[in-house]
ZADO-1210 file (C-alpha; in nm, 4 decimals, padded with zeros to 6 digits):
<atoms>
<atom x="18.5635" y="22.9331" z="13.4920" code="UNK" pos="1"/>
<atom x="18.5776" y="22.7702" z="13.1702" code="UNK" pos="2"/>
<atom x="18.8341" y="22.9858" z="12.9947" code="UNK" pos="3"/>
<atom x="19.0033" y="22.8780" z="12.6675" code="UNK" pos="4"/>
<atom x="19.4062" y="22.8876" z="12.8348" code="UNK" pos="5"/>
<atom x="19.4889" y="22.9392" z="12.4388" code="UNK" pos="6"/>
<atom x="19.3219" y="23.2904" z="12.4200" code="UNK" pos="7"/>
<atom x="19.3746" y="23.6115" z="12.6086" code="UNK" pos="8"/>
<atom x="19.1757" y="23.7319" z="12.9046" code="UNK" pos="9"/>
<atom x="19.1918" y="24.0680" z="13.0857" code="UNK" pos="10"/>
<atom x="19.2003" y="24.0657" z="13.4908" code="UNK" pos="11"/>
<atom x="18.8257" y="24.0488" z="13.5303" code="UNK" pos="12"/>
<atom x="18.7892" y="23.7765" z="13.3307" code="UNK" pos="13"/>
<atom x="18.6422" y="23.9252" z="12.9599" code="UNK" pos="14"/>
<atom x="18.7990" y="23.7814" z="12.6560" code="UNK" pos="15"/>
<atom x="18.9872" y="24.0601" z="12.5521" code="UNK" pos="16"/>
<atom x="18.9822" y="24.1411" z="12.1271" code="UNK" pos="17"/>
<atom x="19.3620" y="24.0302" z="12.0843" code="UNK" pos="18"/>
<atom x="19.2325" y="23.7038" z="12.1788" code="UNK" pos="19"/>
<atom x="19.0473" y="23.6743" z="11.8670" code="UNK" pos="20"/>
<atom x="19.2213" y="23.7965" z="11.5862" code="UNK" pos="21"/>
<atom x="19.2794" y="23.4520" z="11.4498" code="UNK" pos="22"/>
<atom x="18.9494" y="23.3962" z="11.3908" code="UNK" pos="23"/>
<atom x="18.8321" y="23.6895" z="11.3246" code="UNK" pos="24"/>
<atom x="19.1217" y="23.8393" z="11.1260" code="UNK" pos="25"/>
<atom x="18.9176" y="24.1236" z="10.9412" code="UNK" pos="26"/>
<atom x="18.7344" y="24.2536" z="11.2571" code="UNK" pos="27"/>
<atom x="18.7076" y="24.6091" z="11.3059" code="UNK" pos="28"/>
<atom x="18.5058" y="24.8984" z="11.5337" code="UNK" pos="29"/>
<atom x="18.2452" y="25.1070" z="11.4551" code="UNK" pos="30"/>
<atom x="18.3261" y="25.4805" z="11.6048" code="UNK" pos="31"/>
<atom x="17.9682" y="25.6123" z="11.7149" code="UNK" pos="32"/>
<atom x="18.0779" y="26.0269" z="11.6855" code="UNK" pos="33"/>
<atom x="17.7946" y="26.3390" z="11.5873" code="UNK" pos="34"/>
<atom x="17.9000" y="26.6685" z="11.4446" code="UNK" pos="35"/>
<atom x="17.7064" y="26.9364" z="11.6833" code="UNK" pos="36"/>
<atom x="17.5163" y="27.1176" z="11.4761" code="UNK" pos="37"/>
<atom x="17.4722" y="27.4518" z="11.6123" code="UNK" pos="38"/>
<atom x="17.6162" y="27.7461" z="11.5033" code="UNK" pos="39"/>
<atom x="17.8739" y="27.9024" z="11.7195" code="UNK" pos="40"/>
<atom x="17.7546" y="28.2721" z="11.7773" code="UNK" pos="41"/>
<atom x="17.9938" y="28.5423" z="11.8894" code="UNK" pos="42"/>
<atom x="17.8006" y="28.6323" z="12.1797" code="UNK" pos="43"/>
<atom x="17.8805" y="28.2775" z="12.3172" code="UNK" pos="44"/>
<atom x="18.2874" y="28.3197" z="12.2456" code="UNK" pos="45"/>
<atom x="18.3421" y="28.5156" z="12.6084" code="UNK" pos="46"/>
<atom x="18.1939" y="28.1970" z="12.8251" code="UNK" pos="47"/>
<atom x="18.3408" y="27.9362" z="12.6008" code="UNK" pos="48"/>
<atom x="18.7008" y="28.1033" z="12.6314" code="UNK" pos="49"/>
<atom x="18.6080" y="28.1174" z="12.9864" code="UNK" pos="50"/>
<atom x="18.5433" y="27.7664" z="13.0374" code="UNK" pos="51"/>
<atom x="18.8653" y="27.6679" z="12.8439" code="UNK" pos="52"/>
<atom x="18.6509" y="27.5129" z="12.5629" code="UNK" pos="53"/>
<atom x="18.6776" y="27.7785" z="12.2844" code="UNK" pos="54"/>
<atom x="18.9425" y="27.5692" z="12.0537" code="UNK" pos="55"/>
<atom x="18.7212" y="27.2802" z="12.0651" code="UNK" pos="56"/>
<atom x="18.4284" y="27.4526" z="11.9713" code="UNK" pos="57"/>
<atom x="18.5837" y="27.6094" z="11.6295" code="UNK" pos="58"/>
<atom x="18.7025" y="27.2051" z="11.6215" code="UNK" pos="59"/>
<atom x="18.3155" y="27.1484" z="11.5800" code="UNK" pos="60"/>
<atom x="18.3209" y="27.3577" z="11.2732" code="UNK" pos="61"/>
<atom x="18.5387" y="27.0943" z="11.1213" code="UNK" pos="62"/>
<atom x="18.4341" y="26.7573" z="11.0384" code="UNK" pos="63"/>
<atom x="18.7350" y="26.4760" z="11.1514" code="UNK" pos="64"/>
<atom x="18.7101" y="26.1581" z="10.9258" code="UNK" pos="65"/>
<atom x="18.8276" y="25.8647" z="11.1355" code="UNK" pos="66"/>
<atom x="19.0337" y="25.5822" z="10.9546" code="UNK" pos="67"/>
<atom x="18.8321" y="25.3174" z="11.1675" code="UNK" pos="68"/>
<atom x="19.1015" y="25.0377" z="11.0487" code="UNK" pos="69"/>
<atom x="19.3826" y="25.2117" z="11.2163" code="UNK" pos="70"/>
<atom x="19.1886" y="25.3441" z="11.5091" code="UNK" pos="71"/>
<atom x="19.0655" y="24.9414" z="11.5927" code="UNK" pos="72"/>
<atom x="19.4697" y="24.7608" z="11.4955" code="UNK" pos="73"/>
<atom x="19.5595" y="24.9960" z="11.7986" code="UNK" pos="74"/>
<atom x="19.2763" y="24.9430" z="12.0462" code="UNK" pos="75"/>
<atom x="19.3833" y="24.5488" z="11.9916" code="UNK" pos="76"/>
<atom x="19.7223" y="24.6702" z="12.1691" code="UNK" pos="77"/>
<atom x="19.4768" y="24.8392" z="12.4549" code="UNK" pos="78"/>
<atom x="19.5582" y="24.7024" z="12.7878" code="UNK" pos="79"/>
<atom x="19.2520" y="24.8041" z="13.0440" code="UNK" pos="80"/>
<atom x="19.5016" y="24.6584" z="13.3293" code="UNK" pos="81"/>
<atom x="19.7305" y="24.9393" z="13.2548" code="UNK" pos="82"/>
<atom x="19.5665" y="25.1795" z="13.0361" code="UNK" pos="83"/>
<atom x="19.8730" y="25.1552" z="12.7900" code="UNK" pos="84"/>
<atom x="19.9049" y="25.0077" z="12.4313" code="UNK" pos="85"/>
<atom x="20.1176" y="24.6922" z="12.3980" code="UNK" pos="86"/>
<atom x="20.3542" y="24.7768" z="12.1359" code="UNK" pos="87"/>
<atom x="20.5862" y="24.5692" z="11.9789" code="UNK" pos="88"/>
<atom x="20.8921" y="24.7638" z="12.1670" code="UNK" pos="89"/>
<atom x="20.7500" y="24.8914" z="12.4807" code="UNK" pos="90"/>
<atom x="20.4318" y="25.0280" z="12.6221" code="UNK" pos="91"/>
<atom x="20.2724" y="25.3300" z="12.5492" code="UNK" pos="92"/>
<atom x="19.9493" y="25.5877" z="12.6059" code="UNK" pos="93"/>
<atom x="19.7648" y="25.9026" z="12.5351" code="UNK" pos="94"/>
<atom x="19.8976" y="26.1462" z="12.8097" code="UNK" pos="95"/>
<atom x="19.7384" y="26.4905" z="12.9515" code="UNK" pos="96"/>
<atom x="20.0191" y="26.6921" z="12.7709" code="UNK" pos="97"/>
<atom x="19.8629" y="26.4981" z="12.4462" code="UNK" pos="98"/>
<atom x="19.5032" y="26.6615" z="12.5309" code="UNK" pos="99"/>
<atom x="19.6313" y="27.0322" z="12.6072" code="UNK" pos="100"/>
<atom x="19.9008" y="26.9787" z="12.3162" code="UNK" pos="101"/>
<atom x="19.6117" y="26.8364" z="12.0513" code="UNK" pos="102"/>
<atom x="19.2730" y="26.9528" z="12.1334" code="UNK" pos="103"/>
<atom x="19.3675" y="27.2989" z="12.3560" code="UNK" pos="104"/>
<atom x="19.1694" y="27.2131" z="12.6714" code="UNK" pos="105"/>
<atom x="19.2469" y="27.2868" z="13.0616" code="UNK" pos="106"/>
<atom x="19.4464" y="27.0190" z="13.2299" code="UNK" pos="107"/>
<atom x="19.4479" y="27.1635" z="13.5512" code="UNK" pos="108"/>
<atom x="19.1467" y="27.2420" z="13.7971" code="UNK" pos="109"/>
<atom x="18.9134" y="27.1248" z="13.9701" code="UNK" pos="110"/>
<atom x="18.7999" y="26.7244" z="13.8591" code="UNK" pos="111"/>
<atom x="18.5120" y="26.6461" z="13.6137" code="UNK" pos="112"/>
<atom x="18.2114" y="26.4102" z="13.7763" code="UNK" pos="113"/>
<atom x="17.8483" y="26.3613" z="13.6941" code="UNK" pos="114"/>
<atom x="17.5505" y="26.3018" z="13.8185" code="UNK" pos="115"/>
<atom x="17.3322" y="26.0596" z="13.6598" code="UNK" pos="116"/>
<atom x="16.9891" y="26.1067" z="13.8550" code="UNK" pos="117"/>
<atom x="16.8299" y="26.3465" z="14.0778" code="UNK" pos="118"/>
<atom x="17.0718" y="26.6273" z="14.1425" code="UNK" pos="119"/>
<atom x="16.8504" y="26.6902" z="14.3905" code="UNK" pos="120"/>
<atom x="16.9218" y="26.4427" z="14.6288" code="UNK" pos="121"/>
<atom x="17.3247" y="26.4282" z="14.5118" code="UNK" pos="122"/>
<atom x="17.3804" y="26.7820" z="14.4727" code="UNK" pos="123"/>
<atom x="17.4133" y="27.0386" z="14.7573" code="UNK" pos="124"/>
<atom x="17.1947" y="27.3324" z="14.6108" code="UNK" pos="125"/>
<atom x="17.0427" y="27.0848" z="14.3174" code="UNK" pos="126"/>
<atom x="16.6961" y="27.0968" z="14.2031" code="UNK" pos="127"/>
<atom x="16.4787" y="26.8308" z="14.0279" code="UNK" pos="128"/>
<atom x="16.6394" y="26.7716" z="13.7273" code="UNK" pos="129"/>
<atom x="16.3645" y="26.9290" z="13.4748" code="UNK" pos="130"/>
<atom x="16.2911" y="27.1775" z="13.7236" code="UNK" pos="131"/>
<atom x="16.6623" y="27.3014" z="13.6728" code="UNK" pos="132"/>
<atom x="16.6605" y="27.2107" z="13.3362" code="UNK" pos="133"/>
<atom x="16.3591" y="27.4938" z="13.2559" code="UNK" pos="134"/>
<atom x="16.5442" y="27.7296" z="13.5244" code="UNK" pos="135"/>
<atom x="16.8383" y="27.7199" z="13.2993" code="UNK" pos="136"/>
<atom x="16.7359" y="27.6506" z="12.9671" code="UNK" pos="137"/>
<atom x="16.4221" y="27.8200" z="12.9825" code="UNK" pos="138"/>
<atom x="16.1936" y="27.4929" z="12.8078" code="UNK" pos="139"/>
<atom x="16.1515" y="27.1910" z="12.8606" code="UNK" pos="140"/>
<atom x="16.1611" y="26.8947" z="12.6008" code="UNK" pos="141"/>
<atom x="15.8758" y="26.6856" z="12.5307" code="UNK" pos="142"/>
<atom x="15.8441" y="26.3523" z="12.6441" code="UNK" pos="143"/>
<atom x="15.8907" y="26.1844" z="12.2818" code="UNK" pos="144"/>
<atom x="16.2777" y="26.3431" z="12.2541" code="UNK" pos="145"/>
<atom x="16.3202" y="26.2485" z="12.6199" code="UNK" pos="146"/>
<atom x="16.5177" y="25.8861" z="12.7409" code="UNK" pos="147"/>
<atom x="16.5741" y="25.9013" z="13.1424" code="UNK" pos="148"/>
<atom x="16.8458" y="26.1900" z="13.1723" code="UNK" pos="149"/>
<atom x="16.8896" y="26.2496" z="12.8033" code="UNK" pos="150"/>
<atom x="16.7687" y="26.4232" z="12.5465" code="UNK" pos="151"/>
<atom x="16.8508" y="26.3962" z="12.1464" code="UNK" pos="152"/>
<atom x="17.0804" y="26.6137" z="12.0157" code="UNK" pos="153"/>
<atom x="16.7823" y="26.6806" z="11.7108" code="UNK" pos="154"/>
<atom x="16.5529" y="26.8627" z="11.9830" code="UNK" pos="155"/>
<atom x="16.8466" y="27.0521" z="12.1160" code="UNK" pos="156"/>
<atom x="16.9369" y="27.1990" z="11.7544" code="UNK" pos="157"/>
<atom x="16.6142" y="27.2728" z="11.6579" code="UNK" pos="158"/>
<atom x="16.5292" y="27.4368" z="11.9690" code="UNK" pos="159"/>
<atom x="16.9082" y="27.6245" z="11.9856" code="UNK" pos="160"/>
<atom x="17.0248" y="27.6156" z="11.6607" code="UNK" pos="161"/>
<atom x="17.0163" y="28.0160" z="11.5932" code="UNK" pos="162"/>
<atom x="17.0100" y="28.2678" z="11.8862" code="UNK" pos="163"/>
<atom x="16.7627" y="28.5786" z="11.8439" code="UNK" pos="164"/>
<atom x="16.9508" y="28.8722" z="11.6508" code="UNK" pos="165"/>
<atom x="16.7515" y="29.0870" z="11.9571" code="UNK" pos="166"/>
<atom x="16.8127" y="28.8283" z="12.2720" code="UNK" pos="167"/>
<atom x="16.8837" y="28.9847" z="12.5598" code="UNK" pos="168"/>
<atom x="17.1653" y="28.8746" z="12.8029" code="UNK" pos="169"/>
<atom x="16.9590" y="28.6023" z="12.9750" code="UNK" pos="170"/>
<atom x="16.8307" y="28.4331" z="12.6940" code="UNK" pos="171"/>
<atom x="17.2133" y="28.4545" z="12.5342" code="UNK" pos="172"/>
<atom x="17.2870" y="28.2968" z="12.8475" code="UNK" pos="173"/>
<atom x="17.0307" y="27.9940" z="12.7979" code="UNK" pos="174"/>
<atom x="17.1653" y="27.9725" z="12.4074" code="UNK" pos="175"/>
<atom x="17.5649" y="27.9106" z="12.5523" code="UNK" pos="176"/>
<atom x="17.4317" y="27.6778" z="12.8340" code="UNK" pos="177"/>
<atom x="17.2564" y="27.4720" z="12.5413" code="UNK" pos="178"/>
<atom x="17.5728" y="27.4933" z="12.3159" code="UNK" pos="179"/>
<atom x="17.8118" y="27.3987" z="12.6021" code="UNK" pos="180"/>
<atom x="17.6068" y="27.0715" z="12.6598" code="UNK" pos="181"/>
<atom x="17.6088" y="26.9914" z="12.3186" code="UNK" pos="182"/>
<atom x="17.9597" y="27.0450" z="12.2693" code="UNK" pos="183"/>
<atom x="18.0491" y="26.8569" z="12.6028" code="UNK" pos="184"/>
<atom x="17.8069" y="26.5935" z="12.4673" code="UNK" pos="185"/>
<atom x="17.9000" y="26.5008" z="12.1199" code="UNK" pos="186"/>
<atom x="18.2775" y="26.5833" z="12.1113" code="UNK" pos="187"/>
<atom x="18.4416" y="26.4781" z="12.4404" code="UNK" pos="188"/>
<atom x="18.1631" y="26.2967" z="12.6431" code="UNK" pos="189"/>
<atom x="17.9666" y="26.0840" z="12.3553" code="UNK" pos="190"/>
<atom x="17.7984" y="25.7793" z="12.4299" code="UNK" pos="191"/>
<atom x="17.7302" y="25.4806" z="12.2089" code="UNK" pos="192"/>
<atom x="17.3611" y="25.6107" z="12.1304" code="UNK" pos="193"/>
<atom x="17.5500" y="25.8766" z="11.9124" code="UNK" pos="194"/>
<atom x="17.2178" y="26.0683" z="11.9855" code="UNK" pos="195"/>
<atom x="17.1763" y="26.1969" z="12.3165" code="UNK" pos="196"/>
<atom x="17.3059" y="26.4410" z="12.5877" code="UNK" pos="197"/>
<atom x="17.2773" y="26.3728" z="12.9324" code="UNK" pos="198"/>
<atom x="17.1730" y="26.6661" z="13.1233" code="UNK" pos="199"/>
<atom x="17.4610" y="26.5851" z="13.3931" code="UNK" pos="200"/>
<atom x="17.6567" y="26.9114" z="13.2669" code="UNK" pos="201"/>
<atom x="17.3302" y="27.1092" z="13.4410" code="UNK" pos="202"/>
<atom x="17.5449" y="27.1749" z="13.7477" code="UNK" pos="203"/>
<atom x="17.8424" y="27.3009" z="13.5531" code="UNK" pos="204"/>
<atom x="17.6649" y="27.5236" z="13.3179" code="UNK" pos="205"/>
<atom x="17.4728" y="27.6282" z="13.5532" code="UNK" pos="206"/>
<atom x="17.7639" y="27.8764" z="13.6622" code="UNK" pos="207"/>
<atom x="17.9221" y="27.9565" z="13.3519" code="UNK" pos="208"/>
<atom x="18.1440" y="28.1750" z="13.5160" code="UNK" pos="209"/>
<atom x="18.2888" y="27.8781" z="13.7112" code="UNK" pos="210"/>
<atom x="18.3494" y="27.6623" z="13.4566" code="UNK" pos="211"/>
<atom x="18.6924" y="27.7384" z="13.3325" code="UNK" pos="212"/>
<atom x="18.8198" y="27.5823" z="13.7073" code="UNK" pos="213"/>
<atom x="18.7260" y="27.2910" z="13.5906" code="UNK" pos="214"/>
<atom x="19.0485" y="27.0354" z="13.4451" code="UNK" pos="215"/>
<atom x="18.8314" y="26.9546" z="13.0937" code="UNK" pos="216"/>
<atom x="19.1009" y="26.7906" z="12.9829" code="UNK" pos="217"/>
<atom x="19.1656" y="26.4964" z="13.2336" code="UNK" pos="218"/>
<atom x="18.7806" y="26.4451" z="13.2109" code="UNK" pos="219"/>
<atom x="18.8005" y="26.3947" z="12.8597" code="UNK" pos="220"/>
<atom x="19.1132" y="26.1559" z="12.8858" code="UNK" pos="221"/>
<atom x="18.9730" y="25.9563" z="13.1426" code="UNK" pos="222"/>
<atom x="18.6504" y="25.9274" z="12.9082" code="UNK" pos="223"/>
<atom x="18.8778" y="25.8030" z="12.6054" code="UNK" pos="224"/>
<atom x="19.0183" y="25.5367" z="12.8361" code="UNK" pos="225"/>
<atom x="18.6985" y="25.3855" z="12.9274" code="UNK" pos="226"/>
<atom x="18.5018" y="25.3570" z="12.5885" code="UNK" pos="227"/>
<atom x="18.8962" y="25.2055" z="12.4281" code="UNK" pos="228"/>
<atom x="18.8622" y="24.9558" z="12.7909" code="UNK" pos="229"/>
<atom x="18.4732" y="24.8794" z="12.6818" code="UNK" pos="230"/>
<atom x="18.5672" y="24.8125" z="12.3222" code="UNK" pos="231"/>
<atom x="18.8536" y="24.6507" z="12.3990" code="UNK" pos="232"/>
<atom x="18.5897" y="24.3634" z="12.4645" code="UNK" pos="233"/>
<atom x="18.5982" y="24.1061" z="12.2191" code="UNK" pos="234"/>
<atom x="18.2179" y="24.1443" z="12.1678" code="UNK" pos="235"/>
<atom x="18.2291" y="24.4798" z="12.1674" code="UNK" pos="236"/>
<atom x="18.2590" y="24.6887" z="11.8440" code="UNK" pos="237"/>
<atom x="18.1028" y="25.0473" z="11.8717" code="UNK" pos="238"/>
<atom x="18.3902" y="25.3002" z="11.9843" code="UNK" pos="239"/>
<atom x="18.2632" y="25.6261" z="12.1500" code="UNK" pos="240"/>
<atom x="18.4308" y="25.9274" z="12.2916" code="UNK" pos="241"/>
<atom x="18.7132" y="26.1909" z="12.1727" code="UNK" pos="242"/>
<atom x="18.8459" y="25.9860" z="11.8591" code="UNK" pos="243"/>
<atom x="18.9748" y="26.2599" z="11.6839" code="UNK" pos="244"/>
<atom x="19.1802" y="26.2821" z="11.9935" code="UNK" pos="245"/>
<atom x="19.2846" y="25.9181" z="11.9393" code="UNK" pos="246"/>
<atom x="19.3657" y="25.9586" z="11.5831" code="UNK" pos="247"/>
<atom x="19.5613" y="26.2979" z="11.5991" code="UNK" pos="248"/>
<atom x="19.7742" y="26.1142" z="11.8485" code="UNK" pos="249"/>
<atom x="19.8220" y="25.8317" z="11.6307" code="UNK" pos="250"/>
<atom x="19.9242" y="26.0903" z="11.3557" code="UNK" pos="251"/>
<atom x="20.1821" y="26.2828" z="11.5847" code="UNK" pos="252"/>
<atom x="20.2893" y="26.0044" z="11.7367" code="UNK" pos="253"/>
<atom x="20.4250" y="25.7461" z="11.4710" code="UNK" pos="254"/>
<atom x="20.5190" y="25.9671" z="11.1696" code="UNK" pos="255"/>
<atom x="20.4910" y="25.6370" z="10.9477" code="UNK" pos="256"/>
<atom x="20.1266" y="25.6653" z="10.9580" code="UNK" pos="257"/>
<atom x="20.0558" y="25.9939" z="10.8734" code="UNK" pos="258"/>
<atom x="19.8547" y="26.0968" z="10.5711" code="UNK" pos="259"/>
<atom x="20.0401" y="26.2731" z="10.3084" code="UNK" pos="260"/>
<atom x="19.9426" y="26.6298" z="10.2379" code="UNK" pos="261"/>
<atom x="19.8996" y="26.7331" z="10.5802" code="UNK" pos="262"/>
<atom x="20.1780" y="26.9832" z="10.6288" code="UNK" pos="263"/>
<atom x="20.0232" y="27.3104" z="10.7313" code="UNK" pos="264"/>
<atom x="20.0364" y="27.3266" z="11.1032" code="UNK" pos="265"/>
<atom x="19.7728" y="27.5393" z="11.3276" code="UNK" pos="266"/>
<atom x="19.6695" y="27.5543" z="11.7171" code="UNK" pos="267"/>
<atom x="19.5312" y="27.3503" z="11.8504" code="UNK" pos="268"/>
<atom x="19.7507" y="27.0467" z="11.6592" code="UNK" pos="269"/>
<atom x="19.4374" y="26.8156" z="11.6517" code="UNK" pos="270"/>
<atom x="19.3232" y="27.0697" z="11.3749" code="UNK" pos="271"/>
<atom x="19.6043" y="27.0090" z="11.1316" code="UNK" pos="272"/>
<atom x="19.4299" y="26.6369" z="11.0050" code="UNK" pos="273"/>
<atom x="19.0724" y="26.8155" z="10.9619" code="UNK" pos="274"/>
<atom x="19.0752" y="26.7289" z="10.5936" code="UNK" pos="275"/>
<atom x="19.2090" y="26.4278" z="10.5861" code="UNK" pos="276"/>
<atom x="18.9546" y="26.1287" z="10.4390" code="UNK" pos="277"/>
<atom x="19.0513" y="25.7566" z="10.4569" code="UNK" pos="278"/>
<atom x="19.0865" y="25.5383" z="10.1913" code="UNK" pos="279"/>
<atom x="18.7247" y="25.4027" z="10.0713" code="UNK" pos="280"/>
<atom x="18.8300" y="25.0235" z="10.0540" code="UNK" pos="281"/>
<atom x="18.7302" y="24.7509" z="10.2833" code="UNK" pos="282"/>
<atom x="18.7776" y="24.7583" z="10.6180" code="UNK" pos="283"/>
<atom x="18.8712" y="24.4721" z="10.6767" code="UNK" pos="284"/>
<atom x="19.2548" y="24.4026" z="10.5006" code="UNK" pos="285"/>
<atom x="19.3002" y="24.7481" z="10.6105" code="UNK" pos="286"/>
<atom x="19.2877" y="24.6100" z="10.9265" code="UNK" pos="287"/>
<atom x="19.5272" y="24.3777" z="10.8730" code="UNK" pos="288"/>
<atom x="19.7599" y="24.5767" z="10.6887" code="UNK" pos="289"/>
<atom x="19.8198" y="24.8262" z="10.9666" code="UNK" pos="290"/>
<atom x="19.8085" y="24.5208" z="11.2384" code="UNK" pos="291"/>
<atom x="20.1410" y="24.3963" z="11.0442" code="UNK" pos="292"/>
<atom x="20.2488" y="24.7774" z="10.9959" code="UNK" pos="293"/>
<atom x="20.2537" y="24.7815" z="11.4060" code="UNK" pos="294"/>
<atom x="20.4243" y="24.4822" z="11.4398" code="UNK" pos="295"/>
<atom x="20.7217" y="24.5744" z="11.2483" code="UNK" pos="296"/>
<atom x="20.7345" y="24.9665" z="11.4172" code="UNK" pos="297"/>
<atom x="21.0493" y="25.0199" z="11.6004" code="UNK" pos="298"/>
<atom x="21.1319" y="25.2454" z="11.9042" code="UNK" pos="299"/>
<atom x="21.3560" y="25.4794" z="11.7081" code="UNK" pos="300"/>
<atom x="20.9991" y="25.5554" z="11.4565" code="UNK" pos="301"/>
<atom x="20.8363" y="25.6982" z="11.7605" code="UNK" pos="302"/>
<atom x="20.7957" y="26.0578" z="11.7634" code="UNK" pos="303"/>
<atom x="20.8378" y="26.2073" z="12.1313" code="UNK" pos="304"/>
<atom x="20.8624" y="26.5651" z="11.9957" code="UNK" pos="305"/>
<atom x="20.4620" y="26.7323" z="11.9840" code="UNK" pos="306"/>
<atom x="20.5714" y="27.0135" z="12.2503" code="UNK" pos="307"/>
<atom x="20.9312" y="27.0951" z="12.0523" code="UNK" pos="308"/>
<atom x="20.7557" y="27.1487" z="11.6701" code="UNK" pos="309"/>
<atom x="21.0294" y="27.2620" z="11.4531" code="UNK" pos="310"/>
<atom x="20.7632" y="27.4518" z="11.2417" code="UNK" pos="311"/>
<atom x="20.5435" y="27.7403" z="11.3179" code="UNK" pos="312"/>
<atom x="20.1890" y="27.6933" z="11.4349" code="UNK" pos="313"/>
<atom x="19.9462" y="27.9084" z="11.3562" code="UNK" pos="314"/>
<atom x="19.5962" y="27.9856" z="11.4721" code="UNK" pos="315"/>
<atom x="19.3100" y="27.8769" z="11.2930" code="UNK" pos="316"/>
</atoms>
């Protein structure tokens, strides 16, 4: 196979980023993440709390900075073999009691899957997808904002940005379907584009009423563990998915590395590091400073405590 035997593989052979550090000591990812843009209306409040995504839609109305330097020391501890960090003292991960615990989604229901062509030949009771698409959105995009099975978030603000004062309950309907994608799009589910939604949610919001059975949570977990396994690829550097997930766990996690400042707690926890803005320097010895801050972290400075907060949380 041709493998250096002095640097670090995972199981299917891909020279993992550990690997690599030595000669590239300063390396560090690029987190691909899009605020949604569209204003969350109070009509659309009774299908988001059904659907178990109303705390992560007032998340939207905050902006999380992400300290890319600490984010990328930690996904060099990412095993994909295991889905655990390699810490100096033992192994360790992002669990579902982390997801209901920081961002305030469902953990239990049914399972999250998409698909990625014709959900008319995949789906029982599917249509073509831009037949659907109109059915439940009421317009179709134009071919220029269209790429396969997505289409960029611009068109979808422009075109949903602001429900009518006078809608009526359909076209309310249309306007929370829209929002739901976006939201599902851009803060769990993002891709590397940074720009697009796929229109795999069609099935779910095409029964609003439904969608709180499904476990939002584990879907969004499972999605965190495959962009840090992708970018855990030595010649991979663009991280997509949930980071403020990542980071918020960091946070809780390790007290060490917690900004200072950041005492007011509020539901869900994920919240309480909205403000927070990394330092401006270079990337790169920031990377190495919180490598070596890692290395020396013992067992004892690991915080096990998220669901037994001594302090009171309040709703934002």
């Amino acid at each position: 196979m041709g493998d250096d035997p002095a640097r670090l593989y995972r199981l299917d052979g891909v020279a993992h980023i550990a690997g690599v550090i030595n000669e590239e000591p300063q390396r560090c990812i690029r987190s691909i993440r899009r605020q949604q843009g569209m204003r969350l209306d109070d009509r659309y409040v009774p299908y988001l709390q059904m659907a178990g995504l109303y705390h992560l839609a007032r998340l939207n109305d905050r902006w999380f900075r992400l300290d890319e330097a600490l984010v990328s020391a930690f996904v060099e501890r990412w095993r994909p073999e295991t889905h655990t960090f390699h810490m100096p003292f033992e192994e360790c991960t992002i669990t579902l009691q982390d997801v209901a615990y920081q961002l305030g989604l469902p953990v239990d229901g049914r399972y999250v899957s998409g698909c990625l062509s014709e959900f008319h030949i995949y789906i029982e009771g599917g249509r073509p997808a831009w037949v659907w698409f109109q059915e439940l959105l009421g317009v179709i995009p134009p071919p220029s904002q269209v790429q396969k099975y997505a289409v960029n978030c611009s068109w979808f603000q422009e075109t949903f940005g602001e429900c009518p004062e006078d809608a009526d309950d359909e076209t309310v309907r249309r306007y929370a379907r829209a929002y739901i994608m976006m939201l599902l799009g851009t803060q769990l589910f993002a891709d590397k584009s940074g720009n697009r939604i796929h229109i795999r949610w069609l099935p779910y919001v095409a029964r609003l009423e439904e969608l709180g059975t499904y476990s939002w949570g584990s879907a969004a977990l499972a999605w965190l563990y495959r962009c840090m396994c992708r970018v855990a690829n030595r010649h991979v550097v663009k991280l997509a998915g949930p980071l403020q997930l990542l980071q918020s766990w960091i946070f809780w996690r390790f007290p060490r590395f917690r900004p200072a400042g950041y005492e007011e707690l509020s539901w869900p926890l994920v919240s309480r590091w909205s403000g927070y803005n990394p330092f401006g320097s270079e990337k790169g010895p920031r990377v190495q400073m919180w490598r070596l801050r890692i290395e020396r972290l013992q067992d004892r400075e690991v915080s096990m405590l998220v669901n037994k907060c001594p302090f009171r949380i309040k709703h934002f």
